[in-house]
N, C-alpha and C positions, 0 to 999 in steps of 0.2 A: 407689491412685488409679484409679477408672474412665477407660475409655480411650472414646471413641466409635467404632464401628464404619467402618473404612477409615483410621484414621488411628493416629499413635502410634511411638512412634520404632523396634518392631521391624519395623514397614511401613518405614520409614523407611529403615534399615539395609536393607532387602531392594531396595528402588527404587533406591538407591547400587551394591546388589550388580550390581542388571541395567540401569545406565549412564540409567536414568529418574531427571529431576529429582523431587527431591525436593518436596511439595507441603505449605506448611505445614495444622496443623489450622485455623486459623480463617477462611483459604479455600474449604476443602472445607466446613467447615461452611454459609458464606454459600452455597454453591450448594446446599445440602439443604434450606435456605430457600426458595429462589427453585422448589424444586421441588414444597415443601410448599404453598407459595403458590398454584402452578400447578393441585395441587390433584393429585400422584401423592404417591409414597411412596417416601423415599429408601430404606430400609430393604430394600425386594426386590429381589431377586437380578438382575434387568435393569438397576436403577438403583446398585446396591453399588460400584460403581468407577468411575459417572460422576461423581462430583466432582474424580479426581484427574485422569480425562482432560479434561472441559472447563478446569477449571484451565492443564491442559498446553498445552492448543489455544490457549487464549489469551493464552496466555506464547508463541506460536510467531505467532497474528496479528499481533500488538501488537510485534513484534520489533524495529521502527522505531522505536520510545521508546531502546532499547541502542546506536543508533546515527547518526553523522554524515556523511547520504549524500551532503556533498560531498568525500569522502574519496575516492568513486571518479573525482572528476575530477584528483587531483592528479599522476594520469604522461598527460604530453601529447607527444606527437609534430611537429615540426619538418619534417620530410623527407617531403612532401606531393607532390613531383613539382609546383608550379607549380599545383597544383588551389585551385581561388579560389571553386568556386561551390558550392550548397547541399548541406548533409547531411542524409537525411530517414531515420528509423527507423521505418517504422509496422507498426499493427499490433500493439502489444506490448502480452501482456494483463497484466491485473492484477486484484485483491481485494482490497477495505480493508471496513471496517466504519465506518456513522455513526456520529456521535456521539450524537446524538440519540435513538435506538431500537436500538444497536450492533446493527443486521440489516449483513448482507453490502451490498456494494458491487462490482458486477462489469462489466466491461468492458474498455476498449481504447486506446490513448494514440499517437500520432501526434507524433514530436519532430523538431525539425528547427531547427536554426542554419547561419549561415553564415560561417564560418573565417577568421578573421583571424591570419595566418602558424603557426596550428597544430588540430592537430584533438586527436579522445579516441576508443580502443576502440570500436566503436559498442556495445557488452555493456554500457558503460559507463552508455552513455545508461539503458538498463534499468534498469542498477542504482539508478539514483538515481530512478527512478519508483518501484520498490519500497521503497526506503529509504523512502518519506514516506508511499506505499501502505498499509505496516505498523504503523499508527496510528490512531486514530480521528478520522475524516474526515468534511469535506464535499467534495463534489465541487471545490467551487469555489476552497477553499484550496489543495486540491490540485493542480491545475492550475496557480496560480499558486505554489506553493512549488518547483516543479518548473523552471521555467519562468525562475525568480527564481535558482536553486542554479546552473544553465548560464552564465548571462548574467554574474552574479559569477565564479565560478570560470574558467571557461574565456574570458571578455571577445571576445565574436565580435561581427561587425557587425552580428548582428540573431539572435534565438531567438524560435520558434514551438512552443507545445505546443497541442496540441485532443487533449479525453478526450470519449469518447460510454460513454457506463454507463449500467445497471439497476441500483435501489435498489431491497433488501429491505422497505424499511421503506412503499413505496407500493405492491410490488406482492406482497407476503404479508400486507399488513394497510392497515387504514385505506381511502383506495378500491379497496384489491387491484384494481389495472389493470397484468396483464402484459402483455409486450412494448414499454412504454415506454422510451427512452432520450433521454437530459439529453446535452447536450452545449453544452462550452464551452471555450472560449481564451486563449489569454495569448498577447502578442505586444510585441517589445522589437525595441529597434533598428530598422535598415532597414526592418523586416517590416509596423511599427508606422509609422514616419514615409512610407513611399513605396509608392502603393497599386501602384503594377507590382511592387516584389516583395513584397508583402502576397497579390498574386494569384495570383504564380509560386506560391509557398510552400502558399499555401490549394490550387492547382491540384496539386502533387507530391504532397500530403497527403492527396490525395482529397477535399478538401470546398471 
């Protein structure tokens, strides 16, 4: 049986050997596709083992599909010292891809709750921005899935996320206009019903 060139189970065996996932064949084949389409040539020697690494890259983007990022809210802390008032994480970047055009998605997230008899890590917070990050996204689910995972999980009297991003997909194609950034909100609790601390929050937050 002919084998197609980059794939076959003694590659296979040898990707096990040096601790790289293994990449099935009719993966690599759809990206020799997408490359023929594009109008190169999977076949020369620049292009001979790009199928298994975009393959790889995108089994490492996508990494939020394998997982349930409200799992990092589940060890909370008690022994707060009496602190009652806001917690704000900013600044935390991040990368997701649309869904629409899977182009990059990059930018920057801004979280912030307010603690009712317990807090979380603030790593924590991160985590679960990436956890939903690692998927194919629009901005604005994302924001609110984030947003939504705090508010459930850890039940404080009010959660704030704002994300400001550049999308691949407007400014590498279509009106290709860089330097544009989206930005948008999600607000629960106090944050949302009482515009004094709707403003503290938007003020701590920087916007």
């Amino acid at each position: 049986m002919s084998k197609l060139p980059g794939c076959g189970h003694d590659e296979a065996d040898e990707d096990a050997l040096r601790g790289k996932m293994p990449v099935p064949d009719d993966v690599q084949e759809a990206i020799r596709t997408l490359l023929r389409w594009a109008g190169d040539d999977p076949t020369r020697e620049g292009l001979r083992d790009t199928p298994k690494r975009v393959a790889r890259a995108w089994a490492e983007y996508c990494q939020g599909f394998q997982e349930d990022p409200a799992i990092h809210l589940s060890r909370t802390f008690e022994e707060v010292g009496g602190y009652d008032e806001i917690v704000v994480l900013k600044d935390i970047p991040f990368q997701s891809h649309c869904e629409h055009h899977m182009a990059p998605i990059t930018g920057k997230a801004a979280i912030a709750y307010l603690p009712k008899n317990r807090v979380v890590g603030i790593s924590k917070l991160a985590r679960v921005l990436h956890g939903y990050a690692r998927r194919l996204q629009i901005q604005e689910r994302l924001t609110a899935e984030v947003a939504q995972c705090i508010w459930d999980h850890l039940q404080p009297e009010g959660v704030a996320v704002v994300i400001e991003a550049q999308h691949g997909c407007m400014t590498g194609r279509g009106v290709r206009t860089p330097g544009v950034g989206m930005v948008t909100s999600r607000l629960h609790g106090c944050f949302l019903a009482d515009s004094r601390s709707r403003k503290e929050v938007m003020s701590l937050m920087g916007y």
